[in-house]
N, CA, C and O atoms as CSV, one atom per row, in Angstrom:
chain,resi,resn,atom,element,x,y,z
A,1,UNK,N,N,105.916,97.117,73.033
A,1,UNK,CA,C,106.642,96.578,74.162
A,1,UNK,C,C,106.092,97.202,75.448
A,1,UNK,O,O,105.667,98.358,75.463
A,2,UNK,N,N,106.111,96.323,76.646
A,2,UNK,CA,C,104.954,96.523,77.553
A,2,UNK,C,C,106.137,97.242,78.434
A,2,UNK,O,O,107.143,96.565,78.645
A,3,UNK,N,N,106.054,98.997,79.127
A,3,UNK,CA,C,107.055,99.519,79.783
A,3,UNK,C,C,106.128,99.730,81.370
A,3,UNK,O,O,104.954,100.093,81.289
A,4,UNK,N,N,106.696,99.499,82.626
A,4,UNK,CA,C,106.420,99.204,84.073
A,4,UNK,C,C,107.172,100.575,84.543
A,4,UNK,O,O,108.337,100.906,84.326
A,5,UNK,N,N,106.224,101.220,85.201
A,5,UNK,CA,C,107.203,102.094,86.158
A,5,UNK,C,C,106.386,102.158,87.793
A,5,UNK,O,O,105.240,101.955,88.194
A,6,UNK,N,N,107.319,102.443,88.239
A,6,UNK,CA,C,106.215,102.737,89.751
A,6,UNK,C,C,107.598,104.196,89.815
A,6,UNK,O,O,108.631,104.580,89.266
A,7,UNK,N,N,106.377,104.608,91.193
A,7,UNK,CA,C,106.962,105.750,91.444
A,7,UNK,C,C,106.480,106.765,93.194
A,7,UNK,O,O,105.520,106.443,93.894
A,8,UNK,N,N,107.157,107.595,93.418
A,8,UNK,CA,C,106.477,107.868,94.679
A,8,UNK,C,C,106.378,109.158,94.540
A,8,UNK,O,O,106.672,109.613,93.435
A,9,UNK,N,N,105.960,110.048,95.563
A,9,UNK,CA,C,105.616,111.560,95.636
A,9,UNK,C,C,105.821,112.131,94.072
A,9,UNK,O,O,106.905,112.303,93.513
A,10,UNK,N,N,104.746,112.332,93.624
A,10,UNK,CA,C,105.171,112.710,92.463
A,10,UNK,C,C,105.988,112.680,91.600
A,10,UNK,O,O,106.220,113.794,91.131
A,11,UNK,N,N,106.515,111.912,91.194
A,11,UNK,CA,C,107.729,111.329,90.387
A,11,UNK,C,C,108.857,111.739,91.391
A,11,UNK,O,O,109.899,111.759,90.735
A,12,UNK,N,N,109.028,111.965,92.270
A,12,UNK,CA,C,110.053,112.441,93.305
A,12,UNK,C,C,111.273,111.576,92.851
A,12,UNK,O,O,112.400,111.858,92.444
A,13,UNK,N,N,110.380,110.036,93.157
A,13,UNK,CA,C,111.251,108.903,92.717
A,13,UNK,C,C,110.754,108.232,91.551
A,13,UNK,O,O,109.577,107.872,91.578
A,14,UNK,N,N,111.317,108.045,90.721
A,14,UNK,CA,C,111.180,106.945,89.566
A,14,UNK,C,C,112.165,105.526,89.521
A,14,UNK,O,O,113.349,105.441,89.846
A,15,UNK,N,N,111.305,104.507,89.031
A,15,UNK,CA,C,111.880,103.209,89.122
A,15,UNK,C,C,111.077,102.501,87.517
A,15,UNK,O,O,109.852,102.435,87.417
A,16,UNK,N,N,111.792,102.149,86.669
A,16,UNK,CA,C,111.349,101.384,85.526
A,16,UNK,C,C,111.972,99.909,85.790
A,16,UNK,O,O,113.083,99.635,86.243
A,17,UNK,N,N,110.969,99.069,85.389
A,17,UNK,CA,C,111.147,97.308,85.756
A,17,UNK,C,C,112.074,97.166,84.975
A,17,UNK,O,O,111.523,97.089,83.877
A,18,UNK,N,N,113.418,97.058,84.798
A,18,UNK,CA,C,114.122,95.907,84.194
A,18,UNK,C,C,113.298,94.909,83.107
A,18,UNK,O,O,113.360,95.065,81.888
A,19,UNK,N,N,112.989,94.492,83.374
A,19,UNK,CA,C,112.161,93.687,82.847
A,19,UNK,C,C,110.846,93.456,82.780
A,19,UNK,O,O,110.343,93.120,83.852
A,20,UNK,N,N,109.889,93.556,81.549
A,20,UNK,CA,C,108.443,93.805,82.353
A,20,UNK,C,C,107.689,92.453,82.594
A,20,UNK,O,O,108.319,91.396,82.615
A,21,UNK,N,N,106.637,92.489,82.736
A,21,UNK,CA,C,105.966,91.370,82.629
A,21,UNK,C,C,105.523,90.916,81.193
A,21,UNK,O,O,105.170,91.847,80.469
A,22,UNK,N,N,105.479,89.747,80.685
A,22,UNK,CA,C,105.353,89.415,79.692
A,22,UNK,C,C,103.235,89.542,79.086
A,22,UNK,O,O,102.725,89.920,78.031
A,23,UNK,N,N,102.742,89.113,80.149
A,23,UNK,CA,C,101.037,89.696,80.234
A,23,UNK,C,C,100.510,90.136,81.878
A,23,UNK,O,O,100.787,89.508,82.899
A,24,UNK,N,N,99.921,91.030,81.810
A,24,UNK,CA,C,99.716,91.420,82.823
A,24,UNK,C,C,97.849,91.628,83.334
A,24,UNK,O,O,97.289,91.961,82.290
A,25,UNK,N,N,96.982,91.568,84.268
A,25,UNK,CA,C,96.095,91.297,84.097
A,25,UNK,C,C,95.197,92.554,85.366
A,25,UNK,O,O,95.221,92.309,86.572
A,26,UNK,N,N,94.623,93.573,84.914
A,26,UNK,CA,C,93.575,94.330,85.830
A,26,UNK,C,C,92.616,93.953,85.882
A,26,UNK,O,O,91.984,94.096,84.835
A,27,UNK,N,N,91.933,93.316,86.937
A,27,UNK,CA,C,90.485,92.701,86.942
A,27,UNK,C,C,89.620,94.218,87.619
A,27,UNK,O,O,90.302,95.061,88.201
A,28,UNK,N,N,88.177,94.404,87.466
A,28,UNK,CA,C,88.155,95.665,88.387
A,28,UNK,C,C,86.884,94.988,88.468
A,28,UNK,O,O,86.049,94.877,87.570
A,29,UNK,N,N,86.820,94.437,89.952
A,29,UNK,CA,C,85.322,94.084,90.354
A,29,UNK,C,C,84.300,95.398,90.805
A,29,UNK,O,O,84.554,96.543,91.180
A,30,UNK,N,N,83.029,94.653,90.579
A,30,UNK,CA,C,81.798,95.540,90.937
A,30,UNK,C,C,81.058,94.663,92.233
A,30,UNK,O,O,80.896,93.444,92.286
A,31,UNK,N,N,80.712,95.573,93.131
A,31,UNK,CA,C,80.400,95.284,94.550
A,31,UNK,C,C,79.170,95.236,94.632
A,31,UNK,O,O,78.522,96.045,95.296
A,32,UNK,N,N,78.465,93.901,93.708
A,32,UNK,CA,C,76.983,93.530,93.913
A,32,UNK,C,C,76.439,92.762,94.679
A,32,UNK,O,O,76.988,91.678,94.877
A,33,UNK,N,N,75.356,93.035,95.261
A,33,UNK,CA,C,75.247,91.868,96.263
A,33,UNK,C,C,74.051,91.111,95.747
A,33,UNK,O,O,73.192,91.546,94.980
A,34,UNK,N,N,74.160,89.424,96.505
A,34,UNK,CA,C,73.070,88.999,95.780
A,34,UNK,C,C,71.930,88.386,97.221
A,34,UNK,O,O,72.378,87.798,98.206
A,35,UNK,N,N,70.518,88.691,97.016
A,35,UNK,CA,C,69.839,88.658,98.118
A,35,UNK,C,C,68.884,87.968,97.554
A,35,UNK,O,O,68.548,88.069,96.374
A,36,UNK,N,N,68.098,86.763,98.913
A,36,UNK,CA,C,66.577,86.130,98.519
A,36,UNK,C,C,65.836,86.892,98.575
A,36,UNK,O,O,65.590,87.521,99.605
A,37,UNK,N,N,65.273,87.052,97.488
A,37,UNK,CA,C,63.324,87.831,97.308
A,37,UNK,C,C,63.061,86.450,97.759
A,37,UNK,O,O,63.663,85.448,98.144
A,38,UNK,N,N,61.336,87.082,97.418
A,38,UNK,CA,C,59.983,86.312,97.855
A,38,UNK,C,C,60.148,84.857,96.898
A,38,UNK,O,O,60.224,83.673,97.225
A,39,UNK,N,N,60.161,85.430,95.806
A,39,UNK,CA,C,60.355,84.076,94.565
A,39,UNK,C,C,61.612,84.284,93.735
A,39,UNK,O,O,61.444,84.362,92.518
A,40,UNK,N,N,62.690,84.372,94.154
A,40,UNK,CA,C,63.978,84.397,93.352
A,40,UNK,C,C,64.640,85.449,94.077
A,40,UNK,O,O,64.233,86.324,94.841
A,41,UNK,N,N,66.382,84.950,93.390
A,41,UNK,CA,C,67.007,85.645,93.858
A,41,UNK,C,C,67.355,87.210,93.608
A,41,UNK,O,O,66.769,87.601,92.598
A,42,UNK,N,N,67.826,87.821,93.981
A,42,UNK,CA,C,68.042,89.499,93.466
A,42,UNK,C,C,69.481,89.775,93.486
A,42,UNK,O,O,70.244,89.360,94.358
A,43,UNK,N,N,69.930,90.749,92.133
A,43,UNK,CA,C,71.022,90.755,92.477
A,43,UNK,C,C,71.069,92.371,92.642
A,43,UNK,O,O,70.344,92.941,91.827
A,44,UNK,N,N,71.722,93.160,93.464
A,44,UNK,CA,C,71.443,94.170,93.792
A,44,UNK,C,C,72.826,95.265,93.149
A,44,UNK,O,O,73.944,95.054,93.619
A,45,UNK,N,N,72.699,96.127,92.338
A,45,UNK,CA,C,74.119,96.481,92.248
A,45,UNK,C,C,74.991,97.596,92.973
A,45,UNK,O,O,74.604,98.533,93.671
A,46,UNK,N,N,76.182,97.255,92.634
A,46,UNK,CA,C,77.154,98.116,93.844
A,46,UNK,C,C,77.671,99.222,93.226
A,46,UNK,O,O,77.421,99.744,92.140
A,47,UNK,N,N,78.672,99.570,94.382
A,47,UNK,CA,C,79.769,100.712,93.459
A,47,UNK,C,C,80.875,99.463,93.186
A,47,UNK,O,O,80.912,98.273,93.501
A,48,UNK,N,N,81.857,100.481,92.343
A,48,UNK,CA,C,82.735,99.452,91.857
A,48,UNK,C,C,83.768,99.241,93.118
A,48,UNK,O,O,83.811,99.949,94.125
A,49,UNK,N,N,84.469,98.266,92.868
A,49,UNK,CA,C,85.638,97.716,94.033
A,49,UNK,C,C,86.535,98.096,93.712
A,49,UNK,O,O,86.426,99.047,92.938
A,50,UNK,N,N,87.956,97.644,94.063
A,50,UNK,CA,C,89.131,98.655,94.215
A,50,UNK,C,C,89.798,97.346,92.871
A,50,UNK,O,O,89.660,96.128,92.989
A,51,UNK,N,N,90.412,97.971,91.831
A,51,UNK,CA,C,90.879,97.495,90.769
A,51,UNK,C,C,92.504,96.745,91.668
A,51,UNK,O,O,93.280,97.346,92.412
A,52,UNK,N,N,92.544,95.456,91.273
A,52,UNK,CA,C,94.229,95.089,91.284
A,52,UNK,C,C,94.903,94.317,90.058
A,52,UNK,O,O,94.376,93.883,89.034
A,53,UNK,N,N,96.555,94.271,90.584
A,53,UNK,CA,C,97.073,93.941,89.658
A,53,UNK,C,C,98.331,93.267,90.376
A,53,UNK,O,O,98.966,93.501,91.404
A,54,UNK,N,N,98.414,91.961,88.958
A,54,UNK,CA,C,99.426,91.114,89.900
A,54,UNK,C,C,100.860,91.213,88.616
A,54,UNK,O,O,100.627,91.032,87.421
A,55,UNK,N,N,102.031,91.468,89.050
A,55,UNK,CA,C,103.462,91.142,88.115
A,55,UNK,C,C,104.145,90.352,87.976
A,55,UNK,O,O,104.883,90.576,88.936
A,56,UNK,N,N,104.665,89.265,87.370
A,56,UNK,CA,C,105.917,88.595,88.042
A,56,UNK,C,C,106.611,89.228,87.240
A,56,UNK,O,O,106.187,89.798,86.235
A,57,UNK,N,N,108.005,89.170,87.703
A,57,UNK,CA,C,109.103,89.347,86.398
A,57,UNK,C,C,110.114,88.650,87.231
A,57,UNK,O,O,109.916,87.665,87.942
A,58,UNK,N,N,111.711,89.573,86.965
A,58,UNK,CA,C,112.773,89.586,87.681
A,58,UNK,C,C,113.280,90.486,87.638
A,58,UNK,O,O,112.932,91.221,86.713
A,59,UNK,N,N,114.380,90.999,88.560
A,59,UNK,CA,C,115.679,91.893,88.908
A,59,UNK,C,C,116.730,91.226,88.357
A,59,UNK,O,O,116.758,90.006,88.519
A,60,UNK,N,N,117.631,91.773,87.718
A,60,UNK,CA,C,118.306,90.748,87.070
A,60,UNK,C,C,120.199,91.234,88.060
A,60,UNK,O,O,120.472,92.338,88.532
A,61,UNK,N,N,120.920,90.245,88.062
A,61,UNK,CA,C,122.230,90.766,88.438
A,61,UNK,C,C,123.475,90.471,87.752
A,61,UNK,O,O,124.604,90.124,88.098
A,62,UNK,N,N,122.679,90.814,86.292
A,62,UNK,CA,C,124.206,90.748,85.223
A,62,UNK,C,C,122.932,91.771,83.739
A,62,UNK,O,O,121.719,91.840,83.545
A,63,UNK,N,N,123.710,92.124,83.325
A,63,UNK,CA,C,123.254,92.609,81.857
A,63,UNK,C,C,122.771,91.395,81.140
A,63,UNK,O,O,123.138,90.244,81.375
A,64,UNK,N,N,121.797,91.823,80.123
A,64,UNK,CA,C,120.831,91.128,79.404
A,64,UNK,C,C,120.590,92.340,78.339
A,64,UNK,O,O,120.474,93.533,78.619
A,65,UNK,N,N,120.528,91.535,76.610
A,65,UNK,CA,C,120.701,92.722,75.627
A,65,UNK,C,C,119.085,93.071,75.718
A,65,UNK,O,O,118.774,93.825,74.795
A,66,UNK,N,N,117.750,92.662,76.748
A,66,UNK,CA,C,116.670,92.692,76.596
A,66,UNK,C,C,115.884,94.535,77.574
A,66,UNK,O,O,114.952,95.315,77.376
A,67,UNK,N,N,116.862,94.396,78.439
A,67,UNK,CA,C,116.428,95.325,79.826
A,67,UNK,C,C,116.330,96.628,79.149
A,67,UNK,O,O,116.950,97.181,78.241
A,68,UNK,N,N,115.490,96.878,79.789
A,68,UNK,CA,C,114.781,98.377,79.410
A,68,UNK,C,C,115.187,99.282,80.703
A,68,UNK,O,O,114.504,100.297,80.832
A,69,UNK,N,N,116.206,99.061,81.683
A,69,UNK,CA,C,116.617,99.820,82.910
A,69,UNK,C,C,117.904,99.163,83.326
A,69,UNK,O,O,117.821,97.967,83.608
A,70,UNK,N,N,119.140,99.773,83.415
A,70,UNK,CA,C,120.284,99.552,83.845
A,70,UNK,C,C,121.044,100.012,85.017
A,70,UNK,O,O,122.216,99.781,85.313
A,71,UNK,N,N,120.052,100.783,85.694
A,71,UNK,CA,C,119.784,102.162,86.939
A,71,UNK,C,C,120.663,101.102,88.214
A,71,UNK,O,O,121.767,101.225,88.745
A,72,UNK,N,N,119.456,99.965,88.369
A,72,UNK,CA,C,120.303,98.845,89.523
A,72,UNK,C,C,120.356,97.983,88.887
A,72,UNK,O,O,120.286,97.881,87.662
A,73,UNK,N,N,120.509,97.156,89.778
A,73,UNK,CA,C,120.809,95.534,89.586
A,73,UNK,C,C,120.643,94.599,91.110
A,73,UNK,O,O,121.196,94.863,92.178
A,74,UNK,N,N,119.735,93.482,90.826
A,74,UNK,CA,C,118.866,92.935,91.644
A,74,UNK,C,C,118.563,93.167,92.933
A,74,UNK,O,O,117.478,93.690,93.186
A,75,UNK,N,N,119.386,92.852,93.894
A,75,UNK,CA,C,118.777,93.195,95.543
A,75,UNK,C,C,118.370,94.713,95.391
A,75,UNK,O,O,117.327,95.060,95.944
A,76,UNK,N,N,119.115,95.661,94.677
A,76,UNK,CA,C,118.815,97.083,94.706
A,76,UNK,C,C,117.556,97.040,94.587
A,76,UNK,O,O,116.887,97.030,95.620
A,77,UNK,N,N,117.099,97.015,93.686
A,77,UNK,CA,C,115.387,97.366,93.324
A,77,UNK,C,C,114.739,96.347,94.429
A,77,UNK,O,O,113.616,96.827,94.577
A,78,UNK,N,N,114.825,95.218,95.276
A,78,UNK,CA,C,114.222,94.367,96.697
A,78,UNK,C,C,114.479,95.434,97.324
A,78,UNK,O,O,113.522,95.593,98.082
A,79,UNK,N,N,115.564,96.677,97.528
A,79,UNK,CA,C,115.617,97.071,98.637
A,79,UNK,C,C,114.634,98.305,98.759
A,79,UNK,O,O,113.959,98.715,99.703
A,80,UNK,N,N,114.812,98.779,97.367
A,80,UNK,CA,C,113.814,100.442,97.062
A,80,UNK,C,C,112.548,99.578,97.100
A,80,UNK,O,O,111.903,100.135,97.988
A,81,UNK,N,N,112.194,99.085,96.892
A,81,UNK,CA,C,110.901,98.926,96.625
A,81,UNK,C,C,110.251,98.437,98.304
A,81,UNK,O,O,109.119,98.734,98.686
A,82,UNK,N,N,111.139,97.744,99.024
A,82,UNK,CA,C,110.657,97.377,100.351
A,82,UNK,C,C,110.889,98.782,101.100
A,82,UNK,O,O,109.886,99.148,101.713
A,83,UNK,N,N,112.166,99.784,101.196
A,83,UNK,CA,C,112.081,101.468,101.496
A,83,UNK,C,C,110.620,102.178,101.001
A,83,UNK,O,O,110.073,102.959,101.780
A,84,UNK,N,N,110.220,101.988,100.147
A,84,UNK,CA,C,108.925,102.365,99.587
A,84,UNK,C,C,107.746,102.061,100.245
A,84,UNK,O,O,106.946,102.979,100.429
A,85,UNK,N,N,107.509,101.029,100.606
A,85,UNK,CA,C,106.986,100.239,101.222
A,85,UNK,C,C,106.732,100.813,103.071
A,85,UNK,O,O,105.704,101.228,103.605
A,86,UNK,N,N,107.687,100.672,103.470
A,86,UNK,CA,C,107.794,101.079,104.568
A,86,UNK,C,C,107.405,102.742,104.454
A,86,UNK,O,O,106.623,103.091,105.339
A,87,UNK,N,N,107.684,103.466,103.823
A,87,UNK,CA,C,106.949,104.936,103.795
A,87,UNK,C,C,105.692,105.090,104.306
A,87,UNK,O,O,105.254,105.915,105.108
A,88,UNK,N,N,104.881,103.671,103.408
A,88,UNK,CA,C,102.932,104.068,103.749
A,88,UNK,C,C,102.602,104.800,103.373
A,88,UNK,O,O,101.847,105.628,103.883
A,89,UNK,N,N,103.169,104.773,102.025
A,89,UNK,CA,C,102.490,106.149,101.051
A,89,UNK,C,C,102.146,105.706,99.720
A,89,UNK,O,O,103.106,105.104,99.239
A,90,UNK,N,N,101.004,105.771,98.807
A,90,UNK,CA,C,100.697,105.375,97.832
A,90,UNK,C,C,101.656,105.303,96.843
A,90,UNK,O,O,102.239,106.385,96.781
A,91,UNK,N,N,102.119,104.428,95.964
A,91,UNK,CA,C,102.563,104.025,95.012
A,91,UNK,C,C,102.261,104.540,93.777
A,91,UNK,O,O,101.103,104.870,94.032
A,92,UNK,N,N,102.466,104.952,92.301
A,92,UNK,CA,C,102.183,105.638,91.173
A,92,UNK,C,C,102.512,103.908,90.472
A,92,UNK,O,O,103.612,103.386,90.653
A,93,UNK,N,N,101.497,103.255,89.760
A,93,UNK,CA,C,102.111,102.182,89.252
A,93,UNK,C,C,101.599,102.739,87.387
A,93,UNK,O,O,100.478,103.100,87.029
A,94,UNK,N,N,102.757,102.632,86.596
A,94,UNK,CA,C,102.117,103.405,85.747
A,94,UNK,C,C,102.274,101.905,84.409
A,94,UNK,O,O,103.421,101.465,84.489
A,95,UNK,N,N,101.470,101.160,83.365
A,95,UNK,CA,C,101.596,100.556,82.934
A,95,UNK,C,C,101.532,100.642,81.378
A,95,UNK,O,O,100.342,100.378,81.205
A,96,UNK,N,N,102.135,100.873,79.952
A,96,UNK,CA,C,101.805,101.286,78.611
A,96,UNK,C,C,102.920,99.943,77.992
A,96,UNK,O,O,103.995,99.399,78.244
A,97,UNK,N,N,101.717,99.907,76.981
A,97,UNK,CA,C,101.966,99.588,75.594
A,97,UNK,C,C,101.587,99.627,74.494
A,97,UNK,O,O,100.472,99.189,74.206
A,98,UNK,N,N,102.490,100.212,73.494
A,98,UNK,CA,C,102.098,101.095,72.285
A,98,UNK,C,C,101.315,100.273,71.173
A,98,UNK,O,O,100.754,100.746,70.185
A,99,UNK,N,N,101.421,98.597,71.643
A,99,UNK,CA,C,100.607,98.032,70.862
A,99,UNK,C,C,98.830,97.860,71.193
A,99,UNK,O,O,97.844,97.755,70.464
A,100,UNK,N,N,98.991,97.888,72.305
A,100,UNK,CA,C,97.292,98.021,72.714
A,100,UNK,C,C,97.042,99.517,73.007
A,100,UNK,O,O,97.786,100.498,72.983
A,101,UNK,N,N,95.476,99.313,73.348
A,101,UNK,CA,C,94.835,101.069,73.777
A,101,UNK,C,C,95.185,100.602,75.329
A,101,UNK,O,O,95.881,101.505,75.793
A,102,UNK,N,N,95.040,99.829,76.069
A,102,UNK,CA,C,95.168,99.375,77.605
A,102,UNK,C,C,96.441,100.171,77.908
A,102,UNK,O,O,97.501,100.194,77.282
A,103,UNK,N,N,95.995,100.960,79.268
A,103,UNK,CA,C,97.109,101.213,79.992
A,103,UNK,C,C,96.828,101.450,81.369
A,103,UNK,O,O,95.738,101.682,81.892
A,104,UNK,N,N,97.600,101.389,81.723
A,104,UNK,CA,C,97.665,101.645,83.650
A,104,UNK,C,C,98.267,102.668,83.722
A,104,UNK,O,O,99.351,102.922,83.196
A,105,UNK,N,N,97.154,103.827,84.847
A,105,UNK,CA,C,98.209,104.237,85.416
A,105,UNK,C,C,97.249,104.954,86.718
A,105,UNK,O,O,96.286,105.716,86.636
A,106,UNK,N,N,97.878,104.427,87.820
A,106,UNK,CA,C,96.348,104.701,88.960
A,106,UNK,C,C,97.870,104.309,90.753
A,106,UNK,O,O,98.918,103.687,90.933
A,107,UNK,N,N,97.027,105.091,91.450
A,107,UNK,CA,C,97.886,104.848,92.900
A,107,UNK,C,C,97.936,103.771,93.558
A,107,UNK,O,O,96.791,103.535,93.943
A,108,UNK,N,N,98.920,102.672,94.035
A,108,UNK,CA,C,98.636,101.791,94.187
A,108,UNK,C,C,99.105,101.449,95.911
A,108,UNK,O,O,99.782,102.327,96.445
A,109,UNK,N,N,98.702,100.024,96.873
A,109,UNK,CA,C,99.513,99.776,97.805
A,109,UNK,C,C,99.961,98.747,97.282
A,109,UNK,O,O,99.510,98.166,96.295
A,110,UNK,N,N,101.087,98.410,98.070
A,110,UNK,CA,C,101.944,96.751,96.820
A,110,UNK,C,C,101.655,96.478,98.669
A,110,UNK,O,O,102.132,96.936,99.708
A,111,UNK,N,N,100.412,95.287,98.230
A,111,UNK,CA,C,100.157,94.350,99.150
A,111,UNK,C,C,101.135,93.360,99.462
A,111,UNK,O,O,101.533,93.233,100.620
A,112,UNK,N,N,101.484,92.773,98.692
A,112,UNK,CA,C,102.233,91.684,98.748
A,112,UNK,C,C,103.511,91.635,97.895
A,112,UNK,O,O,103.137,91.663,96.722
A,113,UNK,N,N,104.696,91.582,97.951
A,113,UNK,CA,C,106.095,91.297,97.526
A,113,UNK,C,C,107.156,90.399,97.744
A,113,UNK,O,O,107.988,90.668,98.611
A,114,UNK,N,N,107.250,89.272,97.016
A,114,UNK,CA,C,107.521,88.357,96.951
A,114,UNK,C,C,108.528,87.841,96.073
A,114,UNK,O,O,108.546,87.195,95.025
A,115,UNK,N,N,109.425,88.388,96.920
A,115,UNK,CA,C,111.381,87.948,95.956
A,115,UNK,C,C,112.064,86.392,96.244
A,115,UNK,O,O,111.997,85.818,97.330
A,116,UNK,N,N,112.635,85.929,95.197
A,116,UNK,CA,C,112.780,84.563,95.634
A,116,UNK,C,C,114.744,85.039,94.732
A,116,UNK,O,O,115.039,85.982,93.998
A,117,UNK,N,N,115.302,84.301,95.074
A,117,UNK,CA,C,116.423,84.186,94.259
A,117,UNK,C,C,116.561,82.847,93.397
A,117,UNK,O,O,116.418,81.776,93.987
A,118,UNK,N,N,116.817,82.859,92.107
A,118,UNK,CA,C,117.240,82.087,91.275
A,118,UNK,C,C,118.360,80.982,90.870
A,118,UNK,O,O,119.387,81.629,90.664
A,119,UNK,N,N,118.513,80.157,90.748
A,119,UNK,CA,C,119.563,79.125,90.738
A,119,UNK,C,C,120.906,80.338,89.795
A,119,UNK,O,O,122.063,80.487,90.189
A,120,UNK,N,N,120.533,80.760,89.035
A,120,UNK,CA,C,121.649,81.961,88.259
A,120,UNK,C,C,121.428,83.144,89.192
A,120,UNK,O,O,121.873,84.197,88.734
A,121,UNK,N,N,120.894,83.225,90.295
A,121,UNK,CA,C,121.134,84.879,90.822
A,121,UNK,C,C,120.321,85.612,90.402
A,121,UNK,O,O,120.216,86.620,91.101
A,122,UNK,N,N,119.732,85.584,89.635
A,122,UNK,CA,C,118.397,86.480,89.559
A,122,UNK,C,C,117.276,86.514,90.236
A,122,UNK,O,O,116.578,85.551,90.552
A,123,UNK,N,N,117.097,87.660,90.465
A,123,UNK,CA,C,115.625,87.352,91.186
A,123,UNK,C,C,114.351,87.717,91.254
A,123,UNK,O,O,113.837,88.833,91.324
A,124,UNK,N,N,113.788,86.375,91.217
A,124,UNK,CA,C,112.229,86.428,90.452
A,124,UNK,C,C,111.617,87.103,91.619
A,124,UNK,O,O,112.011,86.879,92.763
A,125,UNK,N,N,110.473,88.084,91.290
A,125,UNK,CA,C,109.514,87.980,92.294
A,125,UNK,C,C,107.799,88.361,91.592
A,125,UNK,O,O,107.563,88.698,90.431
A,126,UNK,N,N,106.949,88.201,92.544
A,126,UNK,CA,C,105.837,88.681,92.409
A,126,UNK,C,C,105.570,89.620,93.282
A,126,UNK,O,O,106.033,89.747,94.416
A,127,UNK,N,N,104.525,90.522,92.514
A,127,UNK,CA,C,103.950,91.904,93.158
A,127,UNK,C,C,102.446,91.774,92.959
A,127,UNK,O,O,101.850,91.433,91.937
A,128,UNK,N,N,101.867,92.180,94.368
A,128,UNK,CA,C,100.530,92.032,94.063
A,128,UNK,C,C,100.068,93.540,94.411
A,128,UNK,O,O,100.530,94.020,95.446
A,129,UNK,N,N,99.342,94.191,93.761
A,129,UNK,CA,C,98.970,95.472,94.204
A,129,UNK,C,C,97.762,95.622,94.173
A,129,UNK,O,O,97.149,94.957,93.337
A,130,UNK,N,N,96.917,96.647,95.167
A,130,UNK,CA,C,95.885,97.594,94.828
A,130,UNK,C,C,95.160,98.178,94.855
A,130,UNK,O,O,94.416,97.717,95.720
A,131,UNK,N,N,94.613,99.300,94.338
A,131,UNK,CA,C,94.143,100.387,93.732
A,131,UNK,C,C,93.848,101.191,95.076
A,131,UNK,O,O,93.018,100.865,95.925
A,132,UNK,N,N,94.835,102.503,95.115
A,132,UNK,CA,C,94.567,103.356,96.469
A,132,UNK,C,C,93.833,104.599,96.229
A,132,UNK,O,O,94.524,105.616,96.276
A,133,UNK,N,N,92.444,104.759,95.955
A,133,UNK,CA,C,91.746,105.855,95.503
A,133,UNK,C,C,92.379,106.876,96.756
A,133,UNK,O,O,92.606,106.661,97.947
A,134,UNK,N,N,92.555,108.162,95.825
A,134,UNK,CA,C,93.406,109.269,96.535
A,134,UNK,C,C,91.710,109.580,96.844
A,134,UNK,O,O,90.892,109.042,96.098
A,135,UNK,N,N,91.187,110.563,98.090
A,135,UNK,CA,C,90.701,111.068,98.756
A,135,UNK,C,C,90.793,112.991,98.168
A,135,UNK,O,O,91.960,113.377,98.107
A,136,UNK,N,N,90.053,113.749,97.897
A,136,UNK,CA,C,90.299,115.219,98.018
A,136,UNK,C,C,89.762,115.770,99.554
A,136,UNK,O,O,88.615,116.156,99.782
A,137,UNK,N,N,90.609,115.724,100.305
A,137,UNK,CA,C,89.887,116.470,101.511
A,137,UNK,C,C,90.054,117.594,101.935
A,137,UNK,O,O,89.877,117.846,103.126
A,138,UNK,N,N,90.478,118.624,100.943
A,138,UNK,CA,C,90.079,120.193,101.023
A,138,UNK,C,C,88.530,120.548,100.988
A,138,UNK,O,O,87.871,120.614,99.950
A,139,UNK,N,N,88.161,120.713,101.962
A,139,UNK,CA,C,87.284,121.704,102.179
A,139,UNK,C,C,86.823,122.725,100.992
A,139,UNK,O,O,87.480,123.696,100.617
A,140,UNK,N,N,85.872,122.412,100.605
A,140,UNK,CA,C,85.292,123.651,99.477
A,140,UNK,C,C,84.126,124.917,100.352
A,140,UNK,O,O,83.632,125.846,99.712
């Protein structure tokens, strides 16, 4: 079973999805470029690009015997997660399931958040995130 958490300052805060996503998808592009030679093209290779990842699920605002988090209930988690947001501070998006070797777990920005409400009150949204390579800038 696929378990979602995000999180901030070091687990300071923890938040598990209610509900996770049913498949979820990390693409992690490579930053090649492609250039005319003399007689053909070249493809030149890069460093890699910044990995993302997209969620839908829902917040739910009644119990369900399925939820893996009972902490809130719907606008709550629209509201932490947009408080989060507004910080401007990297995200912990952490992603496991015990049936695959695949897992996530890397700093993220949630580009895009996208809550809609449901004809029953629930509310769907999408999350688009990604990948905030932390920086070491101590001085050696």
């Amino acid at each position: 079973m696929i378990k979602v958490f995000l999180s901030i300052n070091n687990n300071a805060e923890v938040m598990q999805l209610p509900v996770p996503p049913s498949e979820y998808y990390v693409p992690s592009p490579w930053n090649n470029q492609k250039t005319d030679g003399l007689q053909r093209t070249l493809n030149i290779i890069g460093l890699p690009g910044l990995r993302t990842v997209e969620i839908k699920s829902f917040f739910p605002i009644r119990d369900y015997p399925f939820l893996q988090n009972r902490s809130m209930w719907g606008q709550e988690y629209v509201d932490k997660i947009d408080a989060w947001r507004k910080l401007r501070i990297p995200i912990r998006l952490v992603i496991s399931d015990p049936k695959v070797s695949m897992s996530v777990n890397m700093p993220v920005s949630i580009d895009e958040f996208i809550p809609g409400v449901e004809q029953d009150g629930d509310i769907r949204f999408t999350m688009q995130m990604t990948e905030f390579p932390l920086v070491d800038t101590a001085r050696r």
